[in-house]
C-alpha positions as CSV (number, residue, x, y, z in Angstrom):
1,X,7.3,39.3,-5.7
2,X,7.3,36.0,-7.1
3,X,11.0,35.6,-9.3
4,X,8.6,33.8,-12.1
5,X,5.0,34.6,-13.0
6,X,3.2,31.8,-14.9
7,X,0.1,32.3,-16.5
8,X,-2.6,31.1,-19.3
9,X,-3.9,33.2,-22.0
10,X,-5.6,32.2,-25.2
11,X,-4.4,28.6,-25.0
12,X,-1.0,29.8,-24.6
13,X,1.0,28.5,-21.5
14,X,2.8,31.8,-20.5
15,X,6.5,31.4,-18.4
16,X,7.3,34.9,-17.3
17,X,11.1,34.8,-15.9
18,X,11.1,38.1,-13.3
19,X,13.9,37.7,-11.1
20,X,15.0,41.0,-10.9
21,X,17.8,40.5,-8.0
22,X,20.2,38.6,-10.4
23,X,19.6,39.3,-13.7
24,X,17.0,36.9,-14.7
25,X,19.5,33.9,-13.1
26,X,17.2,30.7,-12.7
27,X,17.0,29.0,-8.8
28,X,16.3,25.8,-8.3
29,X,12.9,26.4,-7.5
30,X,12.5,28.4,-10.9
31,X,13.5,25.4,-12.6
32,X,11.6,22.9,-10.5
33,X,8.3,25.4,-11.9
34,X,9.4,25.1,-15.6
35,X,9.8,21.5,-15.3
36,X,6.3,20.7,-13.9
37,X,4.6,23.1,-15.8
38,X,5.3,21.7,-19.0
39,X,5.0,18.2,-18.2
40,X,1.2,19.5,-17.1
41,X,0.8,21.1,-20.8
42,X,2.2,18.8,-22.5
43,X,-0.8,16.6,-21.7
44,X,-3.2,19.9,-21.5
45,X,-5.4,19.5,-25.0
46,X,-6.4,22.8,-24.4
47,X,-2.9,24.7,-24.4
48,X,-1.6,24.9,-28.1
49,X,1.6,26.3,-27.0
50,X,3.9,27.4,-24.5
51,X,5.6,31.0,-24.7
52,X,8.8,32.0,-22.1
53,X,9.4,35.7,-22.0
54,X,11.3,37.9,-19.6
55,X,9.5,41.0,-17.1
56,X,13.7,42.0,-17.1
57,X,14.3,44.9,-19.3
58,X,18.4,44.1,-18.8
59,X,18.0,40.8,-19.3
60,X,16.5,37.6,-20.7
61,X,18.0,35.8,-18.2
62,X,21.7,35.6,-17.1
63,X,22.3,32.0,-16.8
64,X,21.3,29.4,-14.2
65,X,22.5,30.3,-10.1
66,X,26.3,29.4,-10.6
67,X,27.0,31.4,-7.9
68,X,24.8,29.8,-5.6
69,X,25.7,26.1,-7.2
70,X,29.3,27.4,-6.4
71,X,28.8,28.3,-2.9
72,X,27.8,25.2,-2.1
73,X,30.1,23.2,-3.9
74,X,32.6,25.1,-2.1
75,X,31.1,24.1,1.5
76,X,31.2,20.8,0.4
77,X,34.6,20.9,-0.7
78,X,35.8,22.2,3.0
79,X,33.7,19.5,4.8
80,X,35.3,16.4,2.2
81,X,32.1,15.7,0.8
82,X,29.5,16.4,-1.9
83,X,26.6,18.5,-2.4
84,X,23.2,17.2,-2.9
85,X,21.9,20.6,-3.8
86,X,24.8,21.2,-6.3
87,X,23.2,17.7,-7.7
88,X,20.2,18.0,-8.1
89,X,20.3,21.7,-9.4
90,X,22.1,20.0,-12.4
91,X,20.0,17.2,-12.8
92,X,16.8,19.4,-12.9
93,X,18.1,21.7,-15.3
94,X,19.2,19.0,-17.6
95,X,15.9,17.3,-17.3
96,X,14.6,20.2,-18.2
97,X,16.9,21.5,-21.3
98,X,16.2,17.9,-22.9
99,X,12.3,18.0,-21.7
100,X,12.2,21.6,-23.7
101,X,14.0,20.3,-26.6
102,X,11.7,17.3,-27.0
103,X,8.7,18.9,-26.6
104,X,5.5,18.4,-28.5
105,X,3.8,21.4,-29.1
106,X,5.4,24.7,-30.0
107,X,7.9,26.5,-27.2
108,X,8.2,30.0,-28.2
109,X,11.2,32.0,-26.7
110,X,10.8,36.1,-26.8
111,X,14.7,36.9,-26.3
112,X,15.9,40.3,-24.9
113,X,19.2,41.4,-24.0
114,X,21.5,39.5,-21.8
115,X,20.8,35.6,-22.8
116,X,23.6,33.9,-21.6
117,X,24.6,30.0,-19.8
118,X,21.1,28.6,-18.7
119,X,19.0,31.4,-20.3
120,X,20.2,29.8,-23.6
121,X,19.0,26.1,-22.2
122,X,15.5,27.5,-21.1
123,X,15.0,29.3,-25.2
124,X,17.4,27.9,-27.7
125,X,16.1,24.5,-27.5
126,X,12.6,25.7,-28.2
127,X,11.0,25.2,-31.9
128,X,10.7,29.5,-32.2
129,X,13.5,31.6,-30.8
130,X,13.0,35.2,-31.8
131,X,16.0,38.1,-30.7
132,X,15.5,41.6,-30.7
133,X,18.2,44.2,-31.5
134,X,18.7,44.1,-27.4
135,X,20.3,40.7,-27.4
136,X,23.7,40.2,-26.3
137,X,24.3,36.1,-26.1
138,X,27.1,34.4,-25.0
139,X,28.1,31.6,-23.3
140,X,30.6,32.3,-20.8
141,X,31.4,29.4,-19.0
142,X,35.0,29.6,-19.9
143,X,35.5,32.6,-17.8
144,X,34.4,31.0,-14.6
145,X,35.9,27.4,-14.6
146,X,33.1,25.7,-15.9
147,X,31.9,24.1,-19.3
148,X,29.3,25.0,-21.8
149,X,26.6,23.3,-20.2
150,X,22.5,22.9,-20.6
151,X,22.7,21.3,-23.9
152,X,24.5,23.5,-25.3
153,X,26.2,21.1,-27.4
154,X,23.2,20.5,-29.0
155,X,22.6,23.7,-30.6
156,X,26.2,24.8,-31.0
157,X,27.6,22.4,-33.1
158,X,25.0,23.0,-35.6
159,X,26.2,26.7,-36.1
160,X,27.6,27.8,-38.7
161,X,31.2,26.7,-39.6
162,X,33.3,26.7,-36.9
163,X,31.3,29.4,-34.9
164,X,29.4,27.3,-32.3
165,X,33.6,26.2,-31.0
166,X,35.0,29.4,-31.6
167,X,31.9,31.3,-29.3
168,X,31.6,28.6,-26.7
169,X,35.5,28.7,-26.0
170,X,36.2,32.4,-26.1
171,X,32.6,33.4,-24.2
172,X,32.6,36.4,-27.1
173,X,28.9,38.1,-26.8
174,X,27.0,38.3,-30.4
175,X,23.9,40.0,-30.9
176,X,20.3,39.4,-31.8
177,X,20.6,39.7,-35.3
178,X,24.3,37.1,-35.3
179,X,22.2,35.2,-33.6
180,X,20.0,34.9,-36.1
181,X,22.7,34.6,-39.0
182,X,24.3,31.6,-36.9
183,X,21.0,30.0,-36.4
184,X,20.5,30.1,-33.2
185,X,17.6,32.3,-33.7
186,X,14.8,31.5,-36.2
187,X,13.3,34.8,-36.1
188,X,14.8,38.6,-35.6
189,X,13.4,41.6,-35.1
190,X,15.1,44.7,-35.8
191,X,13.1,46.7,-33.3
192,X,13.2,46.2,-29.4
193,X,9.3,45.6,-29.8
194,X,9.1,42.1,-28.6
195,X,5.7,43.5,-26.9
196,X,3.8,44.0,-29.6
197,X,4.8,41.2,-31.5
198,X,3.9,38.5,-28.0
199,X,0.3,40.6,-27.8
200,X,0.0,39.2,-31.4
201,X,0.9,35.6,-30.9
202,X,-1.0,35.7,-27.7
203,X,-4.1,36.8,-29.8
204,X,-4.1,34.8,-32.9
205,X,-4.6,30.7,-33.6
206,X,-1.4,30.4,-35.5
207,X,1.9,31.6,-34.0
208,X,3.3,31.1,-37.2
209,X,0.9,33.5,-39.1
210,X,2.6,36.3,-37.0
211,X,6.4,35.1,-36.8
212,X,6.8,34.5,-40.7
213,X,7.9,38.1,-41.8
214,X,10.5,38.1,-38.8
215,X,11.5,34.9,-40.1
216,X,15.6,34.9,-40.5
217,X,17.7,32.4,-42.9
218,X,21.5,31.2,-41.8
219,X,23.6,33.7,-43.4
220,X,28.0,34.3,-43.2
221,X,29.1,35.8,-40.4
222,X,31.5,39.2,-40.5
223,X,34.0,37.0,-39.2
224,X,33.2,33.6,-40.4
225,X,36.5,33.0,-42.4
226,X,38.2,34.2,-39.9
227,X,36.8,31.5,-37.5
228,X,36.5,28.7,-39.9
229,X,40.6,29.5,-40.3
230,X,42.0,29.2,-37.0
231,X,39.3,27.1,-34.8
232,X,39.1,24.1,-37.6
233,X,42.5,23.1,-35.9
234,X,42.3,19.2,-34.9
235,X,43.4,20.4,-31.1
236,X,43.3,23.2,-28.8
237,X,46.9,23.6,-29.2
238,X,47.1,24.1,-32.6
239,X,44.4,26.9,-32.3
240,X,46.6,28.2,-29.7
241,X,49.7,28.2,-31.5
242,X,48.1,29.7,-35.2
243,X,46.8,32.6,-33.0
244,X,49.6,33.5,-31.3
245,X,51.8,33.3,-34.5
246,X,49.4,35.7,-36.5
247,X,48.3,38.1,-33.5
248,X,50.8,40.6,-34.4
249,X,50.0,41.4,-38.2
250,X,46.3,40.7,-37.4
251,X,44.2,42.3,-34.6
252,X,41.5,39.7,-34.4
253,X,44.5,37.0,-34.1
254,X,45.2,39.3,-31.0
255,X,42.2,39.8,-29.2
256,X,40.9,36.1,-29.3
257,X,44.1,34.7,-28.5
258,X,44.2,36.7,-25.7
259,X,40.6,35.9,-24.9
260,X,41.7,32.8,-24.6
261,X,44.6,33.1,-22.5
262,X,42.7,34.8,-19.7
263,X,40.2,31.9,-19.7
264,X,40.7,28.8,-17.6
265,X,42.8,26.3,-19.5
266,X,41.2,23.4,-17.9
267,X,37.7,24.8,-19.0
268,X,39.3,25.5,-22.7
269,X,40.3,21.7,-22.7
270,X,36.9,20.6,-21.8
271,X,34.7,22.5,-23.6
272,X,37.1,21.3,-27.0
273,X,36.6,17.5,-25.8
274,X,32.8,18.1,-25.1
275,X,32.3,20.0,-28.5
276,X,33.1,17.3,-30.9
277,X,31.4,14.3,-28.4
278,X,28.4,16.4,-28.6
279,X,28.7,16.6,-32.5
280,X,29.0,12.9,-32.7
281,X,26.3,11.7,-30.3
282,X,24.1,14.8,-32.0
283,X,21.1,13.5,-29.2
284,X,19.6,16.2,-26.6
285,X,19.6,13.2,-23.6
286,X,22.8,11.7,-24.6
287,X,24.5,15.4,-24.4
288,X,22.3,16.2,-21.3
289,X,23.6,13.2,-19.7
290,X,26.8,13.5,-20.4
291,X,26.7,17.6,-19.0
292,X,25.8,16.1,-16.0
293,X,28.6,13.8,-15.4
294,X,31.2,17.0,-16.4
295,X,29.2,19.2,-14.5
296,X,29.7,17.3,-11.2
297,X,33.3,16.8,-11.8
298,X,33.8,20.2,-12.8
299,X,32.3,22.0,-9.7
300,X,34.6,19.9,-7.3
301,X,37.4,21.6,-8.7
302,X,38.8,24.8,-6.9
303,X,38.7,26.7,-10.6
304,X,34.8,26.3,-10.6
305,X,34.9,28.7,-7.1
306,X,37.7,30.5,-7.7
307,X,36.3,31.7,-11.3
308,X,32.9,32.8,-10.1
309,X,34.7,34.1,-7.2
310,X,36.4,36.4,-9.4
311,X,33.6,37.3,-12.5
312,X,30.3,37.5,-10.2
313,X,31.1,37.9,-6.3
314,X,34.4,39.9,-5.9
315,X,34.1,41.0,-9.5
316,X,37.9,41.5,-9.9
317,X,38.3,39.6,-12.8
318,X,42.1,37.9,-11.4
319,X,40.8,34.5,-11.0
320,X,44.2,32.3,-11.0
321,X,43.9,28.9,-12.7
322,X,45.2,25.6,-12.1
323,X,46.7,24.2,-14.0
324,X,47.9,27.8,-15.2
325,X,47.9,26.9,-18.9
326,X,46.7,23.9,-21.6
327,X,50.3,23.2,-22.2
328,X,50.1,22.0,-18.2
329,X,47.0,20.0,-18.4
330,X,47.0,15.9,-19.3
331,X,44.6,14.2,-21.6
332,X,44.2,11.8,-18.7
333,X,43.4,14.8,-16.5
334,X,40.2,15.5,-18.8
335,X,39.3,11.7,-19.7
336,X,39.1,12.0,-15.7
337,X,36.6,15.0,-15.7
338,X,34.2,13.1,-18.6
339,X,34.5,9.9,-16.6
């Protein structure tokens, strides 16, 4: 069975993602598919719009192959070399992420639970992105020794507050309907009946005659103070230290900082750095570019292995970082890594 279906229906350009072995998790090839697809549609006068849905009933999609990408970054590691796979899976999602962002005609995302790393670069850079009460997003990057990727940076920093930081360093999961509060999504549905409502868009002229009473507005998040308090700190340290000196009158405090002491410090550093760039170049391709120069330093690094090692092969969770903490880790070290 084919891990994506792609069809026409109606003048709709249809992406089904159905990779049921790994959660949704997009291969190469998957990617190469999206990619030509659209630049075929894009020029198609007789497809109005392009809709991405998942066949997954656990997932969306889980992210892009990191622990495929990591394998062979690892083999090229041992032989002293680099990977051109590793390369080009990067490139073609990046391509890809920016292609979707820029894209002409209306890209319509149907989001159902898990949408995490690269399912978020294949939906949230579309024009609709409606959640159902199934979603659980996050990006996780920060867990596995790598960086919040796809063009992420793109969508995040234009979160509410200080939200976009605050989720892309701690890798916390939101749902459908935060999503939606956050502006990540522009429609929610409080019902887990994406099907009905994709028959209906399939069948009518005007997406937009269907998807207007889901509609959602940016709204404050439960925690929002909270988040605009400790992660408007000018450095990663200072987050650091505010956490840790209220964590034991305040349970939040507590559970994020120590969220963020499990993570991997040199990921926390990078994501930080790679947050604010992204706010100032606020530019899909510049941000897409600039992922991929991070992303090929960041996978020759032992933490990039040894973190999906630990979360998604051996699934024990006891990845060991190096360095072992931020207080270890040199600006130099990261100007290195965005170099």
């Amino acid at each position: 069975m084919s891990d994506i279906i792609i069809e026409e229906y109606n003048s709709y350009g249809v992406i089904i993602l159905n990779r049921k072995d790994a959660m949704g998790a997009l291969s190469l090839d998957m990617l190469r598919v999206i990619s030509n697809k659209l630049d075929i549609w894009k020029k198609d006068k007789t497809i109005k719009a392009v809709l991405i849905k998942s066949n997954l009933n656990k997932a969306f999609c889980s992210g892009g192959d990191v622990k495929e990408v990591a394998k062979r970054a690892k083999l090229a590691q041992l032989k002293n070399g680099s990977s051109k796979f590793v390369t080009e899976f990067f490139k073609t999602e990046y391509l890809l992420n920016a292609k979707i962002a820029s894209f002409p005609k209306p890209y319509i995302a149907f989001l159902n639970a898990i949408v995490m790393g690269g399912g978020a670069g294949v939906s949230l850079h579309g024009s609709h992105i409606i959640a159902d009460c199934t979603v659980k997003f996050a990006m996780p990057e920060s867990k596995i020794g790598f960086f919040t990727d796809v063009g992420s940076g793109f969508f995040l920093t234009k979160s509410v507050g200080y939200t976009g930081l605050y989720l892309a360093l701690t890798g916390n999961v939101i749902s459908g309907e935060d999503m939606a509060k956050l502006g990540f999504a522009s429609h929610f549905t409080k019902d887990s009946n994406l099907k009905d409502i994709l028959e209906d868009v399939l069948n009518s002229n005007n997406p937009d005659d269907i998807l207007t009473k889901y509609s959602y507005k940016k709204s404050k998040y439960k925690y929002q103070d909270k988040i605009d308090k400790y992660f408007s700190k000018p450095s990663l340290e200072l987050i650091f230290k505010a956490l840790e000196q209220d964590s034991k009158k305040d349970i939040w405090c507590f559970d994020t900082y120590t969220t963020l002491s499990k993570a991997c410090p040199t990921s926390l550093k990078v994501i930080f750095r790679h947050f604010y760039l992204s706010k100032k170049l606020n530019d899909i391709k510049k941000i897409t570019d600039m992922d991929f120069c991070v992303a090929q330093n960041l996978s020759k690094r032992a933490d990039f292995y040894e973190g999906v090692r630990a979360v998604l092969i051996d699934k024990t969770n006891d990845a060991k970082w190096s360095p072992a903490t931020i207080w270890d880790i040199k600006d130099s070290d990261i100007d290195a890594i965005f170099n």
